[in-house]
LOTORVO-350418 format. One line per field, with one value per residue (C-alpha): x, y, z; residue number from 1; residue in three letters. Coordinates in steps of 0.05 Angstrom, whole numbers. Example, Ala and Ser with C-alpha at 12.3 -4.5 7.8 and 13.67 -1.06 7.14 Angstrom:
REM LOTORVO-350418
east c(246,273);
north c(-90,-21);
up c(156,143);
nr c(1,2);
rest c(ALA,SER);
This chain:
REM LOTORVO-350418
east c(1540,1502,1527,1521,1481,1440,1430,1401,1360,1328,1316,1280,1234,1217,1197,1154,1128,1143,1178,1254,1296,1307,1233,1238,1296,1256,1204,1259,1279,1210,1195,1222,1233,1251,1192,1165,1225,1239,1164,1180,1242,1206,1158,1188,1276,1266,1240,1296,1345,1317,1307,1354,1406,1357,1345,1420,1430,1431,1477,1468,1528,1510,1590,1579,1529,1579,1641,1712,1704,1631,1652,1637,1643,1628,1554,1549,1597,1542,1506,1560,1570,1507,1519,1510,1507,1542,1527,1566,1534,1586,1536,1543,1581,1529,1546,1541,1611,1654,1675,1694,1777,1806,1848,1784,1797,1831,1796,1729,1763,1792,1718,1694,1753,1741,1670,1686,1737,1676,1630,1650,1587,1600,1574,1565,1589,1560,1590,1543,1588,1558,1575,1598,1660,1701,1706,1755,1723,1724,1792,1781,1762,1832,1857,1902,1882,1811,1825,1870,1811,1751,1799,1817,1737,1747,1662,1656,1615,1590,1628,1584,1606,1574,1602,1547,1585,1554,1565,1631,1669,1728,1781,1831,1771,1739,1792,1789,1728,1754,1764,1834,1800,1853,1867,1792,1779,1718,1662,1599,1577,1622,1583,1626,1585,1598,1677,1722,1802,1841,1810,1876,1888,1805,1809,1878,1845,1776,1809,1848,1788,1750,1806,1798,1727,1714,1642,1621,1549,1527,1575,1551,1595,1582,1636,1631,1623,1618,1540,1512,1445,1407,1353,1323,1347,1420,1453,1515,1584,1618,1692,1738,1718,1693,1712,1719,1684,1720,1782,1761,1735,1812,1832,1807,1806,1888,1889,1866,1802,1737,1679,1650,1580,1540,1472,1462,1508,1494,1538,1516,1549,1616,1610,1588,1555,1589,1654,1662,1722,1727,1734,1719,1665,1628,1678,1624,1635,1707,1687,1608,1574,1516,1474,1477,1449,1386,1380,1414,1410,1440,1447,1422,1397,1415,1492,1529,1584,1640,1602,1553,1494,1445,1424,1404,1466,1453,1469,1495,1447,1475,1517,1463,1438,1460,1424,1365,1354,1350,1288,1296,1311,1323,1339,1337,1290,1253,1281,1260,1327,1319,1235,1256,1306,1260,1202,1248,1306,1289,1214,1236,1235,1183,1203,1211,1244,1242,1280,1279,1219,1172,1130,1052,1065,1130,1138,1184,1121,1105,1147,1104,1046,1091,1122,1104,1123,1080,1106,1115,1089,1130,1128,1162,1159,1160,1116,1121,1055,1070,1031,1049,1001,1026,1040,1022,1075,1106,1116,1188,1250,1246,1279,1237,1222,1298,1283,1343,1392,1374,1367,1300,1298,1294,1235,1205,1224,1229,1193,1132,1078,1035,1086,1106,1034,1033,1106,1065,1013,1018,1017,944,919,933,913,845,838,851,909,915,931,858,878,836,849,889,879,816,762,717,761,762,686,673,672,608,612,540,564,615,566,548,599,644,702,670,672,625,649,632,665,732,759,789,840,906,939,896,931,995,1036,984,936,994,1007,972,939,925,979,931,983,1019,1034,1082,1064,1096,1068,1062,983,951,894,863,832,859,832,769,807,860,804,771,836,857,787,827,888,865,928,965,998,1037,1019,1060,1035,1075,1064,1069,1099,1174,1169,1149,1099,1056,1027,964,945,890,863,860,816,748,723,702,737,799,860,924,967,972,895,877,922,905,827,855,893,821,796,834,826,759,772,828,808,880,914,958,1003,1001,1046,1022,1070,1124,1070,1052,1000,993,914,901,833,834,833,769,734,746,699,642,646,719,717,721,772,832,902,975,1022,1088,1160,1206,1251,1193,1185,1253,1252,1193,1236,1180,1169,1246,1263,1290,1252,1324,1375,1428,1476,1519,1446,1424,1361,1376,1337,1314,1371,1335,1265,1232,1162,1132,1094,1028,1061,1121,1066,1027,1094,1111,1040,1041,1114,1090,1027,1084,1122,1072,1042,1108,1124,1060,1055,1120,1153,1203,1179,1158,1190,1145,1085,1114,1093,1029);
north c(2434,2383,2327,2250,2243,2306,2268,2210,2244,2285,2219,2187,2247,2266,2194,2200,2274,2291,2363,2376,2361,2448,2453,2402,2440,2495,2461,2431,2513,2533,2468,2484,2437,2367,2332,2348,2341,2265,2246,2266,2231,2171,2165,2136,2133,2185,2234,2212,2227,2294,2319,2281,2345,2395,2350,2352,2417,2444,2414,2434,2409,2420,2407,2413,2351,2300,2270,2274,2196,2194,2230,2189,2218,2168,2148,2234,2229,2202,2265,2316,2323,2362,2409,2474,2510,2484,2508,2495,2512,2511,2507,2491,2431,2386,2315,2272,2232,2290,2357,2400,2415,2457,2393,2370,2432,2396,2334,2376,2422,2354,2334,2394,2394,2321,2348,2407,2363,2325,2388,2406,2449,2486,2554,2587,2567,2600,2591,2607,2607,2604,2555,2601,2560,2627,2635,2577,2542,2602,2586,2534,2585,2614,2533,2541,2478,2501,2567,2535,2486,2548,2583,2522,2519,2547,2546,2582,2661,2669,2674,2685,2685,2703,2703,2697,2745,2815,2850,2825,2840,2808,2838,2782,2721,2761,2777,2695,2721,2728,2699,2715,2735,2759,2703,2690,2714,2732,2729,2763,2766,2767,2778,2790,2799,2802,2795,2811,2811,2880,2924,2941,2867,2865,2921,2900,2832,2860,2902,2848,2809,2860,2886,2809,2808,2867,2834,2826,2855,2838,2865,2858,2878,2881,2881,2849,2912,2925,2937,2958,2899,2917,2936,2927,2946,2940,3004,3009,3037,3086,3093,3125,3154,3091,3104,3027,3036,3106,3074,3012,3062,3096,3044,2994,3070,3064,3003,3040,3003,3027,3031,2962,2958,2930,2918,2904,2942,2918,2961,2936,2947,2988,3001,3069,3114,3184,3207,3267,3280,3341,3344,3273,3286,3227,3171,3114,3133,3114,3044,3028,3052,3098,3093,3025,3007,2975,2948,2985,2956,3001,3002,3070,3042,3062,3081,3118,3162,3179,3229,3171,3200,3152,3171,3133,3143,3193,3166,3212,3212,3247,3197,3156,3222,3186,3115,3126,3061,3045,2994,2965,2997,2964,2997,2993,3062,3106,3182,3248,3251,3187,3197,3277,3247,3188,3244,3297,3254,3178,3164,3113,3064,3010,2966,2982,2935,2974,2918,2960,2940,2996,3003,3031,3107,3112,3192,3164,3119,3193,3185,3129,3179,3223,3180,3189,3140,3133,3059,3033,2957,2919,2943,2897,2934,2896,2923,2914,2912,2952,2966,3035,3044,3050,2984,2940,2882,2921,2874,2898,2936,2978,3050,3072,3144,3155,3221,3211,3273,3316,3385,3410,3438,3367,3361,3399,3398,3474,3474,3420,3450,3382,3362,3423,3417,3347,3353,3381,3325,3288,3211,3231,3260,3211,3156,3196,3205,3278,3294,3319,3248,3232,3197,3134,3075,3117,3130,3165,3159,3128,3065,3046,3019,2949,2896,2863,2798,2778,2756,2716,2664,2617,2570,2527,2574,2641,2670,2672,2715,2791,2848,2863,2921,2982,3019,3047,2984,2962,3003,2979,3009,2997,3053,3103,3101,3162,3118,3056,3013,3013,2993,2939,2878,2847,2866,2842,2871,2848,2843,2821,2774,2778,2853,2871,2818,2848,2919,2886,2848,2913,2942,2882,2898,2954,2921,2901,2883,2843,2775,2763,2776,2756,2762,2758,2771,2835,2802,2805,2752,2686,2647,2608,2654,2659,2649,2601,2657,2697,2632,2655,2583,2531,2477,2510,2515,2491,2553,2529,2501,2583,2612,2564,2581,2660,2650,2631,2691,2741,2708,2718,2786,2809,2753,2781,2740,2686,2673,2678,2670,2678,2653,2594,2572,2590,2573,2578,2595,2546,2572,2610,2686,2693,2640,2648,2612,2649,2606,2612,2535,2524,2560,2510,2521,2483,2489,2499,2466,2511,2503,2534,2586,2613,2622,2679,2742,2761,2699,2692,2742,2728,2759,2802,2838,2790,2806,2860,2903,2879,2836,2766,2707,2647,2588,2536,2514,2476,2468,2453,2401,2417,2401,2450,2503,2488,2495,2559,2589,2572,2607,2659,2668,2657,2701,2758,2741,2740,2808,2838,2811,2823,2760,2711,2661,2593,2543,2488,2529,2520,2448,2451);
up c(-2874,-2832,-2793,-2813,-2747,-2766,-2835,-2805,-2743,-2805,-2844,-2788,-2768,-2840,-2855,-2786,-2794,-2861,-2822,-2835,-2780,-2774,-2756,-2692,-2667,-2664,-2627,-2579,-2565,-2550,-2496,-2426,-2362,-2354,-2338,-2414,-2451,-2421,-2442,-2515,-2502,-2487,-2540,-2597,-2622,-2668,-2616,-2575,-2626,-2628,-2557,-2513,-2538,-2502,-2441,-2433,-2449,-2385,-2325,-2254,-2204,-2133,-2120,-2034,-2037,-2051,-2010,-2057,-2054,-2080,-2145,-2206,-2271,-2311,-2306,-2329,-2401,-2439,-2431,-2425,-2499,-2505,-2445,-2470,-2401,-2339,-2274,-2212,-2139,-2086,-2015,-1945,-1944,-1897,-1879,-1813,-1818,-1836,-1840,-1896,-1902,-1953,-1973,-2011,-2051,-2101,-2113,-2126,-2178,-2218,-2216,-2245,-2296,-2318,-2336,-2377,-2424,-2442,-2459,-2530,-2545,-2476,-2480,-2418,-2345,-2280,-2212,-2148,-2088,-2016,-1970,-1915,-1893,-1877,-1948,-1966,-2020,-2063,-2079,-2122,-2169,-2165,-2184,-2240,-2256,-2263,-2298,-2357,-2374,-2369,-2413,-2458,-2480,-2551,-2545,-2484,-2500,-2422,-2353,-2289,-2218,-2156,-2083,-2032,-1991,-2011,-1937,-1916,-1854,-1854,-1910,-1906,-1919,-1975,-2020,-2035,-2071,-2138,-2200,-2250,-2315,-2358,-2395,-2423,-2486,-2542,-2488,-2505,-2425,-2365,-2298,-2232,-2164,-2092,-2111,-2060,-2089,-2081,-2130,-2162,-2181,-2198,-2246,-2285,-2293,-2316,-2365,-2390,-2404,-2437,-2481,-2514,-2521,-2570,-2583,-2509,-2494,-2425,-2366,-2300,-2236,-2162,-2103,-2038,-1990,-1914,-1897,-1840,-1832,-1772,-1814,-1878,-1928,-1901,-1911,-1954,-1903,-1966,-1939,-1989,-2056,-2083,-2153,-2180,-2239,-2257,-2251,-2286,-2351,-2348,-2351,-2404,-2443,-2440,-2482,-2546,-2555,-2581,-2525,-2519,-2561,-2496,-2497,-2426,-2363,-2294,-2236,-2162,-2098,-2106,-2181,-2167,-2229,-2203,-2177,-2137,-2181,-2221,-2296,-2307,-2364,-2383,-2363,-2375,-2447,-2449,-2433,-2470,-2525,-2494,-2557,-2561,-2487,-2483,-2416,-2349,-2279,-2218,-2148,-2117,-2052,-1971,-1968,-1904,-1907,-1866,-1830,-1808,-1836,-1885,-1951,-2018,-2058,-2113,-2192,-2246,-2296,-2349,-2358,-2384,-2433,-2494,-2482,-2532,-2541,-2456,-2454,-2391,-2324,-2256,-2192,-2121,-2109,-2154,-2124,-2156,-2187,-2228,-2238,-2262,-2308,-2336,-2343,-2390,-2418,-2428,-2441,-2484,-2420,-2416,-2367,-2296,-2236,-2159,-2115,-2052,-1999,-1998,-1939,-1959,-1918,-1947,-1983,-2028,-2066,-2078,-2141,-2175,-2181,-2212,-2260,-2343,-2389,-2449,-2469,-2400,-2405,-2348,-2275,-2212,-2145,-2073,-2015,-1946,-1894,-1837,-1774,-1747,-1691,-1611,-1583,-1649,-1673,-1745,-1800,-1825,-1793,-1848,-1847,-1897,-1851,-1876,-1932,-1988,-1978,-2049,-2060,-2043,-2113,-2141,-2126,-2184,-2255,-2288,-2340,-2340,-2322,-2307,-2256,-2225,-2189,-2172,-2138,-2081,-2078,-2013,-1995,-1959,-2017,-2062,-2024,-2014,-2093,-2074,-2111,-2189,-2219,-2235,-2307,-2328,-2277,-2227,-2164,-2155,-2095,-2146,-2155,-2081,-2101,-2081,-2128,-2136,-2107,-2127,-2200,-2174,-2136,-2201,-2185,-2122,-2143,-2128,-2063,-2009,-1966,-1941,-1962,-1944,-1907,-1946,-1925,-1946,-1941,-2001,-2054,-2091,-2145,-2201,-2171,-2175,-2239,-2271,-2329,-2280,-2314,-2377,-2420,-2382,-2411,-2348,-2275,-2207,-2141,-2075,-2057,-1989,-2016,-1944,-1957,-2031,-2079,-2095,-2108,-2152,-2186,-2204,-2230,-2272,-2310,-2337,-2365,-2439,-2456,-2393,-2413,-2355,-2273,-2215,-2138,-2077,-1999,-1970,-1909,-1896,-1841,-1890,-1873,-1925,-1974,-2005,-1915,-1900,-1878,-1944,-1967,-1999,-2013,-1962,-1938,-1982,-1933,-1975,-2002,-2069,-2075,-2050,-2105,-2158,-2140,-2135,-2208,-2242,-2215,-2237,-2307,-2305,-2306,-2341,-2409,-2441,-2380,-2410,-2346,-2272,-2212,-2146,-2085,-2103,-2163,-2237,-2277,-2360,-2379,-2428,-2460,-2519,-2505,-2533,-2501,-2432,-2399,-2352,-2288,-2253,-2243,-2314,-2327,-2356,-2333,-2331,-2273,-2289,-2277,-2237,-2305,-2341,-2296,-2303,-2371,-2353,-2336,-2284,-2260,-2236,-2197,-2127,-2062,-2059,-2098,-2086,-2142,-2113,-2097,-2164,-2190,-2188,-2214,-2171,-2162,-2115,-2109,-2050,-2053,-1978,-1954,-1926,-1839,-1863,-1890,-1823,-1779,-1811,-1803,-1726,-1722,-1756,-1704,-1645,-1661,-1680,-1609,-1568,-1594,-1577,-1508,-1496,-1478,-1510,-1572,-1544,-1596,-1571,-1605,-1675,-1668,-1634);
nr c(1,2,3,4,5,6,7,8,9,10,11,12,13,14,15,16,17,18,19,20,21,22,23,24,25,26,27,28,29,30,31,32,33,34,35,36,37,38,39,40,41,42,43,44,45,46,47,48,49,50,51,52,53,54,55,56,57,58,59,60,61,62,63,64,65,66,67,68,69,70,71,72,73,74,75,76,77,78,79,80,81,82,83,84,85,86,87,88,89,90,91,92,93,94,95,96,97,98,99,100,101,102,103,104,105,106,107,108,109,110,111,112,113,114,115,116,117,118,119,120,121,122,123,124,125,126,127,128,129,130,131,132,133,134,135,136,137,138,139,140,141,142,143,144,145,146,147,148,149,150,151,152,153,154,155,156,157,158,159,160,161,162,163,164,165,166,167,168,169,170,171,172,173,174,175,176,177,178,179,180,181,182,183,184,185,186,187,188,189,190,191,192,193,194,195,196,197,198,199,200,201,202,203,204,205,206,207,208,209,210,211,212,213,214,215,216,217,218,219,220,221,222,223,224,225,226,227,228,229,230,231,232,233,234,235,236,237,238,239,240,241,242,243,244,245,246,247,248,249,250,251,252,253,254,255,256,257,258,259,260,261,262,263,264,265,266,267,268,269,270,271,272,273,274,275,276,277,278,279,280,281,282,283,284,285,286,287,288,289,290,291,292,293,294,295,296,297,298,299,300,301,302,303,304,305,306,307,308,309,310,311,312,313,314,315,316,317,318,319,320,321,322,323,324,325,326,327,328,329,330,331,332,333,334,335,336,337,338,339,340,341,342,343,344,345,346,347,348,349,350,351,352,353,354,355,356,357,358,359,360,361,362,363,364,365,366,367,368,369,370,371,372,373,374,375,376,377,378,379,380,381,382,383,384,385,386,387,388,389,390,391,392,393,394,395,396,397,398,399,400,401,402,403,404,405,406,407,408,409,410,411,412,413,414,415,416,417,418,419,420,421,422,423,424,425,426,427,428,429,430,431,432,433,434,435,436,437,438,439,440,441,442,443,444,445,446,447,448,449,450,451,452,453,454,455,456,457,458,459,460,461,462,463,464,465,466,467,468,469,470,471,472,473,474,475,476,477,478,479,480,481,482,483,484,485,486,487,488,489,490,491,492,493,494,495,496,497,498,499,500,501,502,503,504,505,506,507,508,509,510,511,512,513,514,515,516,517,518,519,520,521,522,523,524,525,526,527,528,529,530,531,532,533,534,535,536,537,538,539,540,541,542,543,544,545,546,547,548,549,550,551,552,553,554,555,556,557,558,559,560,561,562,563,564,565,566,567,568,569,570,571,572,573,574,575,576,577,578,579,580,581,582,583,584,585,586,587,588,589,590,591,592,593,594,595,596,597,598,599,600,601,602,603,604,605,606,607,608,609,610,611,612,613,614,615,616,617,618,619,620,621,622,623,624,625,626,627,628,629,630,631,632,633,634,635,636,637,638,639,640,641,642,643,644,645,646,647,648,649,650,651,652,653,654,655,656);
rest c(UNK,UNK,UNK,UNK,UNK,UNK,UNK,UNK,UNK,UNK,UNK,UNK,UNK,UNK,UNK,UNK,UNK,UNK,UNK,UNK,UNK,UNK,UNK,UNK,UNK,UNK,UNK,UNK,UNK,UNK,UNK,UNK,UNK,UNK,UNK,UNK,UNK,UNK,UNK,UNK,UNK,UNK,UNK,UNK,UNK,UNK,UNK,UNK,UNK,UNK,UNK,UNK,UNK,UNK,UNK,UNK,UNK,UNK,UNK,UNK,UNK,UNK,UNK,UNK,UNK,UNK,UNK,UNK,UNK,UNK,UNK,UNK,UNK,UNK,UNK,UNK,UNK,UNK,UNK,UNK,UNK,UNK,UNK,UNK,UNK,UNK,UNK,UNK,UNK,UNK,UNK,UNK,UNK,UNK,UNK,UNK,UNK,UNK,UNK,UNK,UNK,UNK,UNK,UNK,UNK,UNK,UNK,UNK,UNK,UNK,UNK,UNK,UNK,UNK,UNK,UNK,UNK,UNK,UNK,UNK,UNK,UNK,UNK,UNK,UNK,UNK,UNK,UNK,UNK,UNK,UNK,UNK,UNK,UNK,UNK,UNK,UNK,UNK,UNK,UNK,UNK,UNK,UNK,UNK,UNK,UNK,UNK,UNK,UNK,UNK,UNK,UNK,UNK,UNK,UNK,UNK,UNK,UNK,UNK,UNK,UNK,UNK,UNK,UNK,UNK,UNK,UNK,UNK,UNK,UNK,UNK,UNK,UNK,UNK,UNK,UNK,UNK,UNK,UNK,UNK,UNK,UNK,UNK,UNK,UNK,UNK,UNK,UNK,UNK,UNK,UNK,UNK,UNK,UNK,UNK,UNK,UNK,UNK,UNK,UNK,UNK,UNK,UNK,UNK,UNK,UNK,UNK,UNK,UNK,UNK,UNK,UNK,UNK,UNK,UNK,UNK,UNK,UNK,UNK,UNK,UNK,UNK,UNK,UNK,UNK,UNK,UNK,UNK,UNK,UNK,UNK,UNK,UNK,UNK,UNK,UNK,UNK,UNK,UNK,UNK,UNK,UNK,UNK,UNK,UNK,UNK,UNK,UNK,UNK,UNK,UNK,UNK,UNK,UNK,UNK,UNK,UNK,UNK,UNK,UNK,UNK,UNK,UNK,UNK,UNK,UNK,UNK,UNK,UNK,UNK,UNK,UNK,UNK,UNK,UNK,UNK,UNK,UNK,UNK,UNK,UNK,UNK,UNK,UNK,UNK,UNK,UNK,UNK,UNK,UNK,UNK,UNK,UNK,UNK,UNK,UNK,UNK,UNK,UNK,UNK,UNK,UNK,UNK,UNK,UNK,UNK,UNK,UNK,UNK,UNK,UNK,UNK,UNK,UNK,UNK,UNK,UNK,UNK,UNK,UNK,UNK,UNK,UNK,UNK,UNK,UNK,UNK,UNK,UNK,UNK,UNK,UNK,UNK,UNK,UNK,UNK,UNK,UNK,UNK,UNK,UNK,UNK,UNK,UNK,UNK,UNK,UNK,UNK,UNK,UNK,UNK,UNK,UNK,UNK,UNK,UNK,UNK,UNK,UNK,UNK,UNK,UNK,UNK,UNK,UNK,UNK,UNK,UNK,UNK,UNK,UNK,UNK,UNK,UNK,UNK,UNK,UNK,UNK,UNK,UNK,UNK,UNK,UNK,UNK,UNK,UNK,UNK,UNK,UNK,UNK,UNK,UNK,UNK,UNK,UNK,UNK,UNK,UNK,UNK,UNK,UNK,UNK,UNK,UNK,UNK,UNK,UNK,UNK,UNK,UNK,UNK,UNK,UNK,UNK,UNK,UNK,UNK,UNK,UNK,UNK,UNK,UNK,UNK,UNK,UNK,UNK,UNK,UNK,UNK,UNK,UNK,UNK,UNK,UNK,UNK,UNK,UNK,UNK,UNK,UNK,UNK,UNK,UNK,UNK,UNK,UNK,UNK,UNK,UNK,UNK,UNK,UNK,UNK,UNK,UNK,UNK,UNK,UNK,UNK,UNK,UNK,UNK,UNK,UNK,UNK,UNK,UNK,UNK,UNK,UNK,UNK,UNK,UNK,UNK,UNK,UNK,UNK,UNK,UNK,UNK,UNK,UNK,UNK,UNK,UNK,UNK,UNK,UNK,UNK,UNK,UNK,UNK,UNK,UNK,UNK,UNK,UNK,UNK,UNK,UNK,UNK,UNK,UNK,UNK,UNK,UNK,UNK,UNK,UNK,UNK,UNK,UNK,UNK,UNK,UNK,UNK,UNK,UNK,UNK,UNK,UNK,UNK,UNK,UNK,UNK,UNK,UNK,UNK,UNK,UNK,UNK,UNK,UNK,UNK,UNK,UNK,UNK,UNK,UNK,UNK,UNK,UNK,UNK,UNK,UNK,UNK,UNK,UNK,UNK,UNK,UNK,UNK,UNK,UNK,UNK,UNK,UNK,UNK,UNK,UNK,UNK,UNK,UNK,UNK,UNK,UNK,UNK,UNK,UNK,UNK,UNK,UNK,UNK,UNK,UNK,UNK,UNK,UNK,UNK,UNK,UNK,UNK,UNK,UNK,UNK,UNK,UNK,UNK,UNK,UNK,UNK,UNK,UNK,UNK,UNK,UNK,UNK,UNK,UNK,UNK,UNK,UNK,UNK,UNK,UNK,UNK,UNK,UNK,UNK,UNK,UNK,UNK,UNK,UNK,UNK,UNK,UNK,UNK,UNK,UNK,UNK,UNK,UNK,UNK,UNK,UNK,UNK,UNK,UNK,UNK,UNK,UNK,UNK,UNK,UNK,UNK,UNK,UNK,UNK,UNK,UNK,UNK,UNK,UNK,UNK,UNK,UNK,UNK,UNK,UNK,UNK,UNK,UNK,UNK,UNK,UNK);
């Protein structure tokens, strides 16, 4: 049935376009960020009428910014009846007059609840905790007050709360972590991370929740966990059997209900994919529908035992046997357990996340060469740069020289002949093109060929620079891959534009069917990326002039390029695929709004795992000026300097 307003929004448009009123609304879906929806919104009444909805859709509250007395909900109830999505970011509370005091507690959670009684169309609310005030303001998510009116949203299909307390130390502060649960009802997601309540309560409440929504098909979980973070990655301290997640399948299984028919499971920190307990069978099975599953994200990175020794924590697989419909696969480390398992069970993966931060001589890249999946068309990996030589500054504290603890015997799969002879192939040898993956695109001494500058000289874009150094450092992820990434569609690598451009530039020849590429430092340390110094153009020193000049470039090469990111920017390629033009300076392109850019999967991924070990997507963006890029590049030089010479780090350099 449609609306009187909906009547008369239609009448208006159609005597305007001549389109029904159903067709703008799909053009409202497929426009992202602010800035373009309020120019449509400013056009003309009837585009008003039409996309003021979607320009309200969306509600960010950044709760720690405002003082109890400041609150004013009023100028926001004109807009709140289209709030589809509310989001609430609790930060460090950071004002000159006063101090935070859990008093205020109260007055911010009847702010938040005046809100939601004027969201009718609510959908989904998110809650991103971090303000780091010994974990106090967390319990206003335990506010009765709060809960009844979350729970009182007849609309509401999506929960999601994260505590930004993922290695926590002190028991008593963290189990304000949590949320009560039990009383929601019909959700189709429910994501928990970092929470920190007593796991008995957790699980009971969990259940409850789940045993209500029989239709639910995103679960995510993650619990706050004691870390050891001396290095990177932090390492995992297991104590006990850390069987949440068994416990939690027992007991939702008790209630009598069917497994849930999810489509995406996310288990992070603590939600552990294995038991050491006998006779447990396939206990996932008591709580999902394996065949149903089409995206999986896991944690499988650095844990330590009770014995104090490090390993990457090993994941059941076989649970997972029965997934045939698993798409989409994120993890913290590709280990001969899970490549050996991808290889023989689940080829049907084509998209591939690695969150850990590889170093380029870690053995454990080994496993990229040795990966086969025929419909792989996504890959995002992170790389780190690291110097290894006597007496040079290294670039990470990485303990990526830690071997994971497996069975020698996993190392080679019985029964495949092609892999049973690469399992011996060395780092060295494939770095050298020596080794037996020698497949189109891969990595082969032949590829390591320059790039031939001398075409690229036609216009002020192209470089005119000498050639760059090769060495190891130079390869990424793409050259592993035993067909060269041929048919990827989505890539995300970290690239160091000061010696690797012309190598990537010579690879991306060989995607014919990439849409979508994202770029991102190789340096752990910050510092403004693409560096003035990775400039090829004249007179070119600004990070985002050097990757816009770097985005063209790569176009120019790979023509089935339809989106780039490279550092904190993003660029759509507005030319029509088959008329790219032949200069790099003519090459048309559209920055986009941070907005925009979250809506691109690859595009908004954080730096880290955040989520209980897990993938998580960007929440803030702060673009720098060009002093704060400048101030971070001369830190970045101090500091690199002071550890090589030695000495302490001179804070008056950093503004120099």
């Amino acid at each position: 049935m449609v609306s009187g307003a909906t009547a008369s929004r239609g009448n208006v448009l159609g005597a305007v376009s001549g389109l029904p009123p159903e067709i703008w609304t799909m053009i409202g879906d497929e426009i992202q960020g602010p800035k373009n929806l309020s120019a449509l919104v400013a056009v003309c009444r009837a585009f008003r009428d039409i996309f003021t909805p979607f320009l309200f859709a969306r509600k960010v509250l950044k709760l720690s910014r405002f003082r109890p007395e400041e609150i004013n909900c009023e100028e926001l109830e004109s807009t709140l009846i289209h709030t589809k999505d509310f989001e609430v970011r609790v930060e460090e509370f950071m004002f000159n007059d006063f101090s935070y005091d859990i008093a205020m507690n109260g007055d911010y959670v009847e702010f938040v609840v005046r809100m939601l009684k004027k969201m009718p169309n609510l959908r989904s609310f998110s809650w991103h905790d971090s303000p780091h005030e010994d974990h106090i303001p967390s319990t206003m998510l335990r506010d009765k007050t709060l809960i009844t009116a979350l729970q009182s949203c007849k609309s509401l299909a999506h929960l999601y709360v994260s505590f930004d307390y993922q290695w926590t130390d002190e028991e008593e502060q963290s189990l304000n972590c949590s949320i009560p649960v039990s009383g929601f009802h019909n959700l189709t997601s429910l994501e928990l991370y970092n929470i920190g309540g007593k796991e008995a309560d957790e699980i009971k409440g969990i259940t409850a929740a789940l045993g209500s929504s029989p239709h639910l098909k995103k679960l995510g979980l993650g619990l706050g966990w004691r870390a050891d973070c001396e290095g990177t990655p932090e390492i995992l301290l297991i104590r006990g059997e850390g069987d949440f997640l068994l416990d939690l399948c027992t007991s939702y299984h008790a209630l009598g209900k069917s497994p849930l028919n999810l489509e995406t499971l996310r288990l992070g920190h603590g939600v552990f994919p294995s038991t050491d307990k006998p006779d447990t069978g396939n206990f996932l099975a008591r709580l999902v529908k394996m065949s149903g599953l089409k995206t999986l994200h896991l944690f499988n990175g650095l844990v330590r035992g009770a014995d104090d020794e490090d390993a990457y924590l090993l994941v059941d697989w076989t649970l997972f046997d029965a997934c045939i419909l698993l798409r989409q696969l994120a993890v913290s480390r590709l280990g001969p357990d899970l490549r050996t398992w991808l290889n023989t069970v689940r080829q049907s993966v084509e998209e591939l996340i690695v969150t850990d931060h590889y170093a380029f001589y870690e053995a454990g890249l080994k496993q990229f060469n040795l990966l086969r999946l025929p419909k792989l068309s996504y890959v995002f990996t992170r790389e780190v740069t690291v110097e290894r030589e006597p007496g040079m500054w290294s670039d990470t504290d990485s303990d990526s020289d830690l071997e994971p603890v497996w069975d020698s015997d996993s190392e080679s799969e019985v029964g495949s002949d092609p892999e049973s002879e690469a399992a011996s192939e060395t780092v060295a040898d494939a770095e050298s093109g020596s080794g037996s993956d020698s497949g189109s695109g891969s990595l082969s001494g032949s590829d390591t060929d320059e790039l031939n500058t001398g075409e690229d000289l036609e216009s002020g874009l192209e470089p005119l620079v000498g050639q760059p150094l090769r060495g190891s450092q130079t390869i990424t992820v793409l050259d592993r891959l035993h067909d060269g990434g041929a048919s990827l569609k989505r890539l995300g690598i970290c690239l160091d534009l000061n010696n690797s451009w012309d190598h990537f530039a010579t690879r991306l020849q060989s995607l014919k069917q990439l849409t979508q590429l994202r770029l991102n430092s190789k340096s752990v340390h910050g510092g403004g990326y693409p560096s003035k110094q990775s400039s090829l153009w004249p007179g070119i020193k600004r990070p985002k002039d050097i990757a816009e000049r770097f985005a063209k470039l790569f176009k120019r090469r790979c023509h089935s390029l339809q989106y780039i990111q490279i550092g904190q920017w993003a660029w759509q390629f507005t030319d029509p695929v088959d008329q790219v033009p032949s200069a790099a300076d003519q090459i048309s392109v559209r920055q986009l709004e941070f907005d925009e850019m979250m809506t691109f999967e690859l595009f908004a991924w954080n730096t880290f795992a955040a989520e209980a070990g897990l993938p998580q997507p960007e929440t803030v963006h702060t673009e720098w000026s060009e002093e704060e890029e400048d101030r971070m590049d001369r830190m970045m030089v101090e500091i690199r300097q002071a550890f090589e010479e030695g000495r302490e780090v001179d804070p008056s350099r950093f503004d120099s």
